[in-house]
mmCIF file as Biopython writes it, N, C-alpha, C and O atoms, coordinates in Angstrom:
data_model
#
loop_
_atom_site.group_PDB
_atom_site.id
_atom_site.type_symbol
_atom_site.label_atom_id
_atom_site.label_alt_id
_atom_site.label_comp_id
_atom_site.label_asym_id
_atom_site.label_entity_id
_atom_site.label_seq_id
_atom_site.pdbx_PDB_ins_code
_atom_site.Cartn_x
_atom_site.Cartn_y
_atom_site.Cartn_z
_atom_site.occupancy
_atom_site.B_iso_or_equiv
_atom_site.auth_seq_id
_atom_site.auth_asym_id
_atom_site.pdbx_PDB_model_num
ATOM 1   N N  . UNK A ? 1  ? 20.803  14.747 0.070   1.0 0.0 1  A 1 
ATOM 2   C CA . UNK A ? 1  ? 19.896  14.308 -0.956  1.0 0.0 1  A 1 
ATOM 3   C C  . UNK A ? 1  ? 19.852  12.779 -0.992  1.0 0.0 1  A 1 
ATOM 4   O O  . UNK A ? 1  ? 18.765  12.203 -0.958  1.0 0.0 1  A 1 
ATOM 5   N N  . UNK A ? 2  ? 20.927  12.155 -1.057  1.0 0.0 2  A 1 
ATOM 6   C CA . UNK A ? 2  ? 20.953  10.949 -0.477  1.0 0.0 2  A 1 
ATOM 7   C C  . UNK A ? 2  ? 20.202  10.141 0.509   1.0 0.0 2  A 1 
ATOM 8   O O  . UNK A ? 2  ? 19.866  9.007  0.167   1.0 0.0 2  A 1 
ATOM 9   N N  . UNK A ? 3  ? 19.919  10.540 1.592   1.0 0.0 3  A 1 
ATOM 10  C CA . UNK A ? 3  ? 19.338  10.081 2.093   1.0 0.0 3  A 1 
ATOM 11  C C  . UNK A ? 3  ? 17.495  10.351 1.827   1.0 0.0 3  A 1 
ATOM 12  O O  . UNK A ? 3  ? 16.633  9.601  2.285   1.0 0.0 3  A 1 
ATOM 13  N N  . UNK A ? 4  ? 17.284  11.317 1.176   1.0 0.0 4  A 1 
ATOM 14  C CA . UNK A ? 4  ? 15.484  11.435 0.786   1.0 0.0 4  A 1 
ATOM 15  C C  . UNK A ? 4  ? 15.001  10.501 -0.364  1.0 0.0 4  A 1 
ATOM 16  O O  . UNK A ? 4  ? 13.877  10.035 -0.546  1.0 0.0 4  A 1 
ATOM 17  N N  . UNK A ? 5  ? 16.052  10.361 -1.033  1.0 0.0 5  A 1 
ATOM 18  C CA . UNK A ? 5  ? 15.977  9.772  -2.117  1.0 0.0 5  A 1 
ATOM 19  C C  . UNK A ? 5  ? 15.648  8.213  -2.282  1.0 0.0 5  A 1 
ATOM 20  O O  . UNK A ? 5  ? 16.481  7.394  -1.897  1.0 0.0 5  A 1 
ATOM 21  N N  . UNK A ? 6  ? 14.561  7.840  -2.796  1.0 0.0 6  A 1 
ATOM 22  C CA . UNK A ? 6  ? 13.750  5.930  -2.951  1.0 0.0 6  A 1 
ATOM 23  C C  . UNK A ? 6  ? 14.971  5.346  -3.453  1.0 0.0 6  A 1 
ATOM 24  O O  . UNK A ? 6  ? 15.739  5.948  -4.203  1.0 0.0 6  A 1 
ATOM 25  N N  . UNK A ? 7  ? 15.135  4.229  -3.055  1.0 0.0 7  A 1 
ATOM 26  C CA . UNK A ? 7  ? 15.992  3.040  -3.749  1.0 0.0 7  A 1 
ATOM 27  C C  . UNK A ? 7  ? 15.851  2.868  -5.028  1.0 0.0 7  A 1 
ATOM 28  O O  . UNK A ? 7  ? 16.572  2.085  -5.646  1.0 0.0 7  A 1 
ATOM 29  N N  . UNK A ? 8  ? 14.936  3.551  -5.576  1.0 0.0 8  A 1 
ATOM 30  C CA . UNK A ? 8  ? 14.384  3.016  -7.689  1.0 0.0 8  A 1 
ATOM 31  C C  . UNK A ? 8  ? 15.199  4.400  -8.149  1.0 0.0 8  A 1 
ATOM 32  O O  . UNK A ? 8  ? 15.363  4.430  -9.368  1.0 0.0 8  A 1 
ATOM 33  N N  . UNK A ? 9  ? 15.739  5.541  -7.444  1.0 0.0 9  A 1 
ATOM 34  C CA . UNK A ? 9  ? 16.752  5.894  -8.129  1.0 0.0 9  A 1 
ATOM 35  C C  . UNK A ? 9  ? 18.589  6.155  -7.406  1.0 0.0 9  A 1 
ATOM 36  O O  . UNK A ? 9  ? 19.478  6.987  -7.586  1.0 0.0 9  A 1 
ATOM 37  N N  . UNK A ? 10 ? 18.510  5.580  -7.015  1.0 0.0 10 A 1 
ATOM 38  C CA . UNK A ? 10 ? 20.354  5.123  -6.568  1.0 0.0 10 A 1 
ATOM 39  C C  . UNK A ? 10 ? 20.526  3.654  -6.464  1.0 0.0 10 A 1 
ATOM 40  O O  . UNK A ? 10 ? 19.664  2.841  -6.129  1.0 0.0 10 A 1 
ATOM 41  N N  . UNK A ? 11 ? 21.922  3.394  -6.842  1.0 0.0 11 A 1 
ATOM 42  C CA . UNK A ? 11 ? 22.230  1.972  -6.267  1.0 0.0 11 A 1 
ATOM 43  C C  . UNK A ? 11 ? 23.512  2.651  -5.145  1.0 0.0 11 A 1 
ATOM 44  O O  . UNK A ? 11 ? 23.536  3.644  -4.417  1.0 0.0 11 A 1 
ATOM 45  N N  . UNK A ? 12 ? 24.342  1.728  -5.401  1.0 0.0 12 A 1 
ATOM 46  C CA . UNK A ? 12 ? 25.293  1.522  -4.211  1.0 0.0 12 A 1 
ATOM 47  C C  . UNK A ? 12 ? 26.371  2.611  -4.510  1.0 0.0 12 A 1 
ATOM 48  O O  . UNK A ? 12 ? 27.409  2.186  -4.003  1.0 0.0 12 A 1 
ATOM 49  N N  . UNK A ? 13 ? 26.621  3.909  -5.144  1.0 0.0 13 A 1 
ATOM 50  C CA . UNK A ? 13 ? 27.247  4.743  -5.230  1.0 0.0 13 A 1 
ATOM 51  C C  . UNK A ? 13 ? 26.773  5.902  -5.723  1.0 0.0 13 A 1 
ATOM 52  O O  . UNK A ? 13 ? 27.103  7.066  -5.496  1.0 0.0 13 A 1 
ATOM 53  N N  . UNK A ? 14 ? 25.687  5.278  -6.660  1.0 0.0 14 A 1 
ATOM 54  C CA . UNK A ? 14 ? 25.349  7.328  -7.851  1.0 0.0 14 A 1 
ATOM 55  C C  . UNK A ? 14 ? 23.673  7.033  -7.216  1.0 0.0 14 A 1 
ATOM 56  O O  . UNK A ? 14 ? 23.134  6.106  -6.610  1.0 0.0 14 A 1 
ATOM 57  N N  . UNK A ? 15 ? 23.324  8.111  -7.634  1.0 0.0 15 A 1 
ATOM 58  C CA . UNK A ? 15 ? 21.475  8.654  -7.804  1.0 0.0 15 A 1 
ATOM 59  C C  . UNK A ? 15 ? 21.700  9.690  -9.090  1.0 0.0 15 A 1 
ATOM 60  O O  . UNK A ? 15 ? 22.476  10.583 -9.429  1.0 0.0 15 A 1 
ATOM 61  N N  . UNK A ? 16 ? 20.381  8.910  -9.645  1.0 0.0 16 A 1 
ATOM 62  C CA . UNK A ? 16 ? 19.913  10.393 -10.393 1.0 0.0 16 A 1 
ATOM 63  C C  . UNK A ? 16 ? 18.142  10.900 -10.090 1.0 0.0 16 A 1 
ATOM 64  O O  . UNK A ? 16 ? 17.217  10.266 -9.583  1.0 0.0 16 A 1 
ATOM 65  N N  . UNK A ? 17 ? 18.189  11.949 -10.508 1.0 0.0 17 A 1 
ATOM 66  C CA . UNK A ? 17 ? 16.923  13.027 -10.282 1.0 0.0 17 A 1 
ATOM 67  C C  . UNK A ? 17 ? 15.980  12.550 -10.963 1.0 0.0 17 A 1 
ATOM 68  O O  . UNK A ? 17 ? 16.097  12.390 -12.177 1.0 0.0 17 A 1 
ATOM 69  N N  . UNK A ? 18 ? 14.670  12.182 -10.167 1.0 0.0 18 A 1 
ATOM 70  C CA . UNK A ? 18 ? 13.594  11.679 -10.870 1.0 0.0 18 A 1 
ATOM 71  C C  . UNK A ? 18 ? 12.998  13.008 -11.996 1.0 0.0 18 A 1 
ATOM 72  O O  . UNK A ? 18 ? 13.107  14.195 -11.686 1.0 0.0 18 A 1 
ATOM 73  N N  . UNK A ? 19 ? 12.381  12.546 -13.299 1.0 0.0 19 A 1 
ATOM 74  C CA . UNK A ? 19 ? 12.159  13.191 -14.087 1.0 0.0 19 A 1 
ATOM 75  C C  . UNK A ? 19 ? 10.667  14.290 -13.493 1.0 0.0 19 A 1 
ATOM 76  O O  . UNK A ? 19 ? 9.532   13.814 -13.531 1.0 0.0 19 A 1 
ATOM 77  N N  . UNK A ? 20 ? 10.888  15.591 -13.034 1.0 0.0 20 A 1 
ATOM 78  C CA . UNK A ? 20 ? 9.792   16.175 -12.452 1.0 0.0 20 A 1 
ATOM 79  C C  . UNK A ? 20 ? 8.975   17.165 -13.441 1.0 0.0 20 A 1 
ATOM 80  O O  . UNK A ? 20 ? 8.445   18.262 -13.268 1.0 0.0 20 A 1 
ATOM 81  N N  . UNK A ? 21 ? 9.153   15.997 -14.938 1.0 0.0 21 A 1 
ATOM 82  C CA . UNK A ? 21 ? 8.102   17.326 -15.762 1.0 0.0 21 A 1 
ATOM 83  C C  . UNK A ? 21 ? 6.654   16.891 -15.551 1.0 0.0 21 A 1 
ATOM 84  O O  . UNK A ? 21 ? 6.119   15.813 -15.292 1.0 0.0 21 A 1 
ATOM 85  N N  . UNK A ? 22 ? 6.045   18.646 -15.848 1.0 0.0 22 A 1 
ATOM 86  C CA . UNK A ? 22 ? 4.680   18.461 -15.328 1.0 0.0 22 A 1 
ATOM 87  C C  . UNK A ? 22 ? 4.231   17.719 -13.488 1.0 0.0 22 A 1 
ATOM 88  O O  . UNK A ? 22 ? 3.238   17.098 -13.108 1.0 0.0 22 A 1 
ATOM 89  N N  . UNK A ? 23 ? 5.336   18.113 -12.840 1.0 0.0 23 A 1 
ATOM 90  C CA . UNK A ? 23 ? 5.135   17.492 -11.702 1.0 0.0 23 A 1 
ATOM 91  C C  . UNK A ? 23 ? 5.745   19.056 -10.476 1.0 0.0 23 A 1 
ATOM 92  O O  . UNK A ? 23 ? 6.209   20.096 -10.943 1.0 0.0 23 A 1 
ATOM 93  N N  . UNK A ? 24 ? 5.576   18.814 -9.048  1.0 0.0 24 A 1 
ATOM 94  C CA . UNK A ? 24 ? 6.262   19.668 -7.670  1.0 0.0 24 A 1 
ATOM 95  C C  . UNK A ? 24 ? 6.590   19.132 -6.817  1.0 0.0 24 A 1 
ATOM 96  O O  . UNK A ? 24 ? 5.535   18.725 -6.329  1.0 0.0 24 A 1 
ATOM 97  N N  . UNK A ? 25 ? 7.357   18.805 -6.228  1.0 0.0 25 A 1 
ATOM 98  C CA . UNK A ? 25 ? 7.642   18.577 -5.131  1.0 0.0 25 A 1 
ATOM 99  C C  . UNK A ? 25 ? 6.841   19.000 -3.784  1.0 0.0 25 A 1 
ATOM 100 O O  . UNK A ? 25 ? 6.956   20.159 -3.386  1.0 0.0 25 A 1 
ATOM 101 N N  . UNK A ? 26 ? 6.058   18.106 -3.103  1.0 0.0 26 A 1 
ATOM 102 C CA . UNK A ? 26 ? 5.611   18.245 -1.909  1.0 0.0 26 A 1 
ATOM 103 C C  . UNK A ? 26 ? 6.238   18.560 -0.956  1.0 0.0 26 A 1 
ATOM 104 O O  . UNK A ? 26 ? 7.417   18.284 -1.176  1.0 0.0 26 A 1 
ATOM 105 N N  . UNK A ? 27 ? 6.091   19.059 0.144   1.0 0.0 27 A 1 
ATOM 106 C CA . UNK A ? 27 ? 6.715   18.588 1.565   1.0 0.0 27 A 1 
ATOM 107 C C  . UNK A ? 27 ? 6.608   17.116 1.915   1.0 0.0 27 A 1 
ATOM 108 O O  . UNK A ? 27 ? 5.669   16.473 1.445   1.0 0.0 27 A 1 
ATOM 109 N N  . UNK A ? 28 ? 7.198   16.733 2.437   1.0 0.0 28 A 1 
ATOM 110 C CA . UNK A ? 28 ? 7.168   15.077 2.860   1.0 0.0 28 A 1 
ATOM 111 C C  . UNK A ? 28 ? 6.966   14.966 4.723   1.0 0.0 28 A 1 
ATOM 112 O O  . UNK A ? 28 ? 7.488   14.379 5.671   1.0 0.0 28 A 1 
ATOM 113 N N  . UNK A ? 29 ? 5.858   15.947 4.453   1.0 0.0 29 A 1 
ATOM 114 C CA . UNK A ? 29 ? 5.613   15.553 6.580   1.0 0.0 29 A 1 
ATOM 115 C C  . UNK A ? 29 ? 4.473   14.795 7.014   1.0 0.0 29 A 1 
ATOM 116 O O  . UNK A ? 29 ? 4.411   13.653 6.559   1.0 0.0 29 A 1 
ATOM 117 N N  . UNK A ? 30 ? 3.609   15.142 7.743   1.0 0.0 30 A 1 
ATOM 118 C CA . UNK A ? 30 ? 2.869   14.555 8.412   1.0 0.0 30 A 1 
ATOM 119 C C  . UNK A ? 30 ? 1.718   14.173 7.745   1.0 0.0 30 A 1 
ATOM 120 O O  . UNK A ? 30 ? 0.991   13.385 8.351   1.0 0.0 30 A 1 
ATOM 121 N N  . UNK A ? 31 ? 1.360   14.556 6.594   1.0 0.0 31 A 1 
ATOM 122 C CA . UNK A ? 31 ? 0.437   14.376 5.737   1.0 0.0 31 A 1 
ATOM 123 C C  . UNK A ? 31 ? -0.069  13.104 5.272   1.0 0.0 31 A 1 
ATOM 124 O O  . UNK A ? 31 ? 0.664   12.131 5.448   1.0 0.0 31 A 1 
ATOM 125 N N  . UNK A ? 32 ? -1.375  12.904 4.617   1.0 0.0 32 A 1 
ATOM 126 C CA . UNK A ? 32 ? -1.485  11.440 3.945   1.0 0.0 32 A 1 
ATOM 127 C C  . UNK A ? 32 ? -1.072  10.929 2.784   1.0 0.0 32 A 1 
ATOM 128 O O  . UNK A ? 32 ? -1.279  9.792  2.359   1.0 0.0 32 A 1 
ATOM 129 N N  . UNK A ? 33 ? -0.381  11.948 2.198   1.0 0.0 33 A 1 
ATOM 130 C CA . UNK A ? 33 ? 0.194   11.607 1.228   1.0 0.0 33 A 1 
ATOM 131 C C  . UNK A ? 33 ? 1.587   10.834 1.377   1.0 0.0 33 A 1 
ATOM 132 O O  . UNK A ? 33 ? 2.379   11.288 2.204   1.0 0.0 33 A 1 
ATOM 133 N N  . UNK A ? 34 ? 1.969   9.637  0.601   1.0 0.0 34 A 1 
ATOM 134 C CA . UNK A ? 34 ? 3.065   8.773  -0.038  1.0 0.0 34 A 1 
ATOM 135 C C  . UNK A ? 34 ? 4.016   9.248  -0.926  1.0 0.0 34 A 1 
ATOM 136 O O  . UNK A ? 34 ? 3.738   10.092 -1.779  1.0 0.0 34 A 1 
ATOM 137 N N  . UNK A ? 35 ? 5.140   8.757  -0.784  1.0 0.0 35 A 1 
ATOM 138 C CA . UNK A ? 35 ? 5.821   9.213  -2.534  1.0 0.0 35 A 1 
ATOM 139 C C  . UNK A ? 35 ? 5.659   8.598  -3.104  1.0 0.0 35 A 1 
ATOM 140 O O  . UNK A ? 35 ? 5.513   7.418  -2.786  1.0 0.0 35 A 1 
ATOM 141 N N  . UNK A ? 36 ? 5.560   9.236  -4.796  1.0 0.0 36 A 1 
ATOM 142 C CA . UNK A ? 36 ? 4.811   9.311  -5.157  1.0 0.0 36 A 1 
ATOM 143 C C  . UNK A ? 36 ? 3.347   9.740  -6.125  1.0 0.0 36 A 1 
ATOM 144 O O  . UNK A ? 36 ? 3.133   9.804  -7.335  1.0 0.0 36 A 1 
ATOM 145 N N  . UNK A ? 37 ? 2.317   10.041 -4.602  1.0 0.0 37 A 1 
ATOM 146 C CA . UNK A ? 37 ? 1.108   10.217 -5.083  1.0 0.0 37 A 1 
ATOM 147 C C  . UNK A ? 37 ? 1.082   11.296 -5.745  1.0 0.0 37 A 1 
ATOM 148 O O  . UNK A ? 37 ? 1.980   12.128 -5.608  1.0 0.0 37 A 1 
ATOM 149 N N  . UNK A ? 38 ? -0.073  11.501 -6.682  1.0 0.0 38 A 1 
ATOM 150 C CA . UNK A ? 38 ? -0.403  12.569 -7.260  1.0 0.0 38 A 1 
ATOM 151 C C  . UNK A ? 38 ? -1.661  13.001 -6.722  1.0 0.0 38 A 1 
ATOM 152 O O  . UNK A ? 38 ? -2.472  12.191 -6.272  1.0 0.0 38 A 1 
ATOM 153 N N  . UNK A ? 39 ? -1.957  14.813 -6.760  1.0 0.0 39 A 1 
ATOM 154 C CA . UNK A ? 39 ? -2.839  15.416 -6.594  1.0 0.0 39 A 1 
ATOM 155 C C  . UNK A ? 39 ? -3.539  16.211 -7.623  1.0 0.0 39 A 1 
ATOM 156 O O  . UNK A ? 39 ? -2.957  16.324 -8.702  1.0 0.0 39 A 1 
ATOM 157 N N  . UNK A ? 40 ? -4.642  16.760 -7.483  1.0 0.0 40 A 1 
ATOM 158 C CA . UNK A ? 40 ? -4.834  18.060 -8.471  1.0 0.0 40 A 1 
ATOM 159 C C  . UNK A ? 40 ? -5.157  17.860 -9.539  1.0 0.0 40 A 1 
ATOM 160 O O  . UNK A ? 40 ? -5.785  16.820 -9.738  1.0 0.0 40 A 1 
ATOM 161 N N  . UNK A ? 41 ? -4.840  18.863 -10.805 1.0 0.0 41 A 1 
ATOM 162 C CA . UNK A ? 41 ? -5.905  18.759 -12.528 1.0 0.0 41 A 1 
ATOM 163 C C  . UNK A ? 41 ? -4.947  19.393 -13.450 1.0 0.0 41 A 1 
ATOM 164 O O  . UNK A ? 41 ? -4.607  20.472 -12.964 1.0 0.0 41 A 1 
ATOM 165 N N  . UNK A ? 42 ? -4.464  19.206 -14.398 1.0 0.0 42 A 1 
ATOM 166 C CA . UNK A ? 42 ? -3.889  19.752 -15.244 1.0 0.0 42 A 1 
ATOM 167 C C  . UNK A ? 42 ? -4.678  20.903 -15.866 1.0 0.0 42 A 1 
ATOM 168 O O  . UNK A ? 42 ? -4.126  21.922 -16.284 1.0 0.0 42 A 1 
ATOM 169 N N  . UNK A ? 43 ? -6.302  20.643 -15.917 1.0 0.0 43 A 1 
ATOM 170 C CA . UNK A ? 43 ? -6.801  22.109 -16.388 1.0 0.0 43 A 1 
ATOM 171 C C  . UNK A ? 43 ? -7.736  22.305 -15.340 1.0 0.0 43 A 1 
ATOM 172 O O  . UNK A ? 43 ? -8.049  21.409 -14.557 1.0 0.0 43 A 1 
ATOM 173 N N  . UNK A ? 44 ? -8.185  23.449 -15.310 1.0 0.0 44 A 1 
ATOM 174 C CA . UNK A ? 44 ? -9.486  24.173 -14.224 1.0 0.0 44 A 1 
ATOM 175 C C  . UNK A ? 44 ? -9.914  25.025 -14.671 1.0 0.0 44 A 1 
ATOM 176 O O  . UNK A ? 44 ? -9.109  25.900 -14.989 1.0 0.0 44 A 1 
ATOM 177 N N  . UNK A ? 45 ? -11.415 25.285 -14.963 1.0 0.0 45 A 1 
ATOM 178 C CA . UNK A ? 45 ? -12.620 26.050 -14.747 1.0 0.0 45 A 1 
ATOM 179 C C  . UNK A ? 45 ? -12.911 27.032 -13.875 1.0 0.0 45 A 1 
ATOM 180 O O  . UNK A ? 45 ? -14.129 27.208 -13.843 1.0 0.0 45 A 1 
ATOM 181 N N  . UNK A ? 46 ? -12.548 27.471 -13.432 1.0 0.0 46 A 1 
ATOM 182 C CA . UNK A ? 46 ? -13.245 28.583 -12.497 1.0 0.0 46 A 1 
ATOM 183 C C  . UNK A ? 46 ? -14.936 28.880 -12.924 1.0 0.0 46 A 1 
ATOM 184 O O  . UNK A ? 46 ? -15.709 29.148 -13.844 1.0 0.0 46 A 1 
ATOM 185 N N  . UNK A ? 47 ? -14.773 28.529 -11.101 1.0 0.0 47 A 1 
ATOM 186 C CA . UNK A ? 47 ? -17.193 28.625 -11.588 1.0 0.0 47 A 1 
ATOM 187 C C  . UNK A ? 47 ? -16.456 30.011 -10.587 1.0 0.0 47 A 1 
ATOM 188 O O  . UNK A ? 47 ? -15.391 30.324 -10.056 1.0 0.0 47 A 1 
ATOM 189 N N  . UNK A ? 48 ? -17.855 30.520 -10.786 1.0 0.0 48 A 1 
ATOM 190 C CA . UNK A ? 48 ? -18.386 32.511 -10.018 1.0 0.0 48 A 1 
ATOM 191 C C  . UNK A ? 48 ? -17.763 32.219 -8.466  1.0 0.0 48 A 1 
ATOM 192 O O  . UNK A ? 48 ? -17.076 33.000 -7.807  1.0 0.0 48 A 1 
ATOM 193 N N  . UNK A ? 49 ? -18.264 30.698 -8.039  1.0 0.0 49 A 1 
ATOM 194 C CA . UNK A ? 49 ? -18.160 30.328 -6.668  1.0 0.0 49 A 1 
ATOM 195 C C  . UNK A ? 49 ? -16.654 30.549 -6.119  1.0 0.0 49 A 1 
ATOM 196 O O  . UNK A ? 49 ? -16.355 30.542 -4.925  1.0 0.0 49 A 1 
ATOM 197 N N  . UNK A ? 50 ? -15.800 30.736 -7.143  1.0 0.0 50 A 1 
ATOM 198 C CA . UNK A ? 50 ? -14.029 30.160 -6.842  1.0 0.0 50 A 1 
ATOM 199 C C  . UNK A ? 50 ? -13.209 31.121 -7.109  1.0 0.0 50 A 1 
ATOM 200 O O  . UNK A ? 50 ? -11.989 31.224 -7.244  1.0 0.0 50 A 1 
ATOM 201 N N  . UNK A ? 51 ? -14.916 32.422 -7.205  1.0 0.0 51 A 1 
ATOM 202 C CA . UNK A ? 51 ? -13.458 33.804 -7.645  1.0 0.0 51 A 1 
ATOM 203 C C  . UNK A ? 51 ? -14.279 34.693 -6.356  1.0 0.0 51 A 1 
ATOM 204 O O  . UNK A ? 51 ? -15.460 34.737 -6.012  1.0 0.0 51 A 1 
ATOM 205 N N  . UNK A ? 52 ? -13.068 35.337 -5.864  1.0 0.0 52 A 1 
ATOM 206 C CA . UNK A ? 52 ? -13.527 36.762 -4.608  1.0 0.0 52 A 1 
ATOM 207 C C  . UNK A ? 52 ? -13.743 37.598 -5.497  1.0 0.0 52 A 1 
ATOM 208 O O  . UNK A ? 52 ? -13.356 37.681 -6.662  1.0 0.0 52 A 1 
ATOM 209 N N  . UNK A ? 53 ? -14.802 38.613 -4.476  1.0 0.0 53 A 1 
ATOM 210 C CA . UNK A ? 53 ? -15.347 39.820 -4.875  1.0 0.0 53 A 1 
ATOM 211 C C  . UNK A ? 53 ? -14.419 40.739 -5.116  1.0 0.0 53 A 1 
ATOM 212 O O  . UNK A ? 53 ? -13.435 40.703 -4.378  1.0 0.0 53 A 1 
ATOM 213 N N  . UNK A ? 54 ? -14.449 41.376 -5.764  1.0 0.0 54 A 1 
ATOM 214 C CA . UNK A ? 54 ? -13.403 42.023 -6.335  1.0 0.0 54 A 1 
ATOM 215 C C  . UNK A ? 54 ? -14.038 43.458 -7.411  1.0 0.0 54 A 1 
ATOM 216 O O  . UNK A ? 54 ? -15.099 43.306 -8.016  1.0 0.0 54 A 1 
ATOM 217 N N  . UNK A ? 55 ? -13.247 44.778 -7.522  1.0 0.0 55 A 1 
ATOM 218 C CA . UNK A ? 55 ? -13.499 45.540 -8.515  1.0 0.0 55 A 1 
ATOM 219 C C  . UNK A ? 55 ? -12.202 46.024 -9.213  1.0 0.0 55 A 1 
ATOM 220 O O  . UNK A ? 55 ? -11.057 45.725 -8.874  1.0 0.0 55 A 1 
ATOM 221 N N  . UNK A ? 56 ? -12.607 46.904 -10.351 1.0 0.0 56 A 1 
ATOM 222 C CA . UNK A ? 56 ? -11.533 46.828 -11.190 1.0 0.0 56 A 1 
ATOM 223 C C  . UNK A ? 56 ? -11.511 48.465 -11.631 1.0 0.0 56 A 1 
ATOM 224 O O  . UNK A ? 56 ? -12.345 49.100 -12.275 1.0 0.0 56 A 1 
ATOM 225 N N  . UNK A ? 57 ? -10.362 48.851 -11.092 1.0 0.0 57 A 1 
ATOM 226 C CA . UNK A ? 57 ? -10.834 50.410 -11.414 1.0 0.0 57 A 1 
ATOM 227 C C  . UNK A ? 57 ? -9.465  51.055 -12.368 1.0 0.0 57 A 1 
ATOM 228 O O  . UNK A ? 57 ? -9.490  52.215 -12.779 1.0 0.0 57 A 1 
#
């Protein structure tokens, strides 16, 4: 853990856990994303377009 971890939370012996409320953890690979960035919406709508066909029996 030590070693994933930014310099803004360890100094030269301890780390602590960045505060992850309201937040997830990414993967940290090849992507364009930074640590960091944020993605996404705290609320969503669903339009007709964003739901599958579906029945209900």
């Amino acid at each position: 853990m030590w070693d994933v971890l930014d310099n803004q939370y360890k100094d030269s012996t301890t780390f602590t856990l960045p505060d992850l409320s309201d937040l997830f953890i990414a993967n940290a690979g090849s992507g364009s994303y930074s640590l960091g960035d944020s993605d996404g919406e705290n609320d969503h709508t669903l339009i007709t377009a964003e739901i599958p066909a579906h029945t209900h029996t």
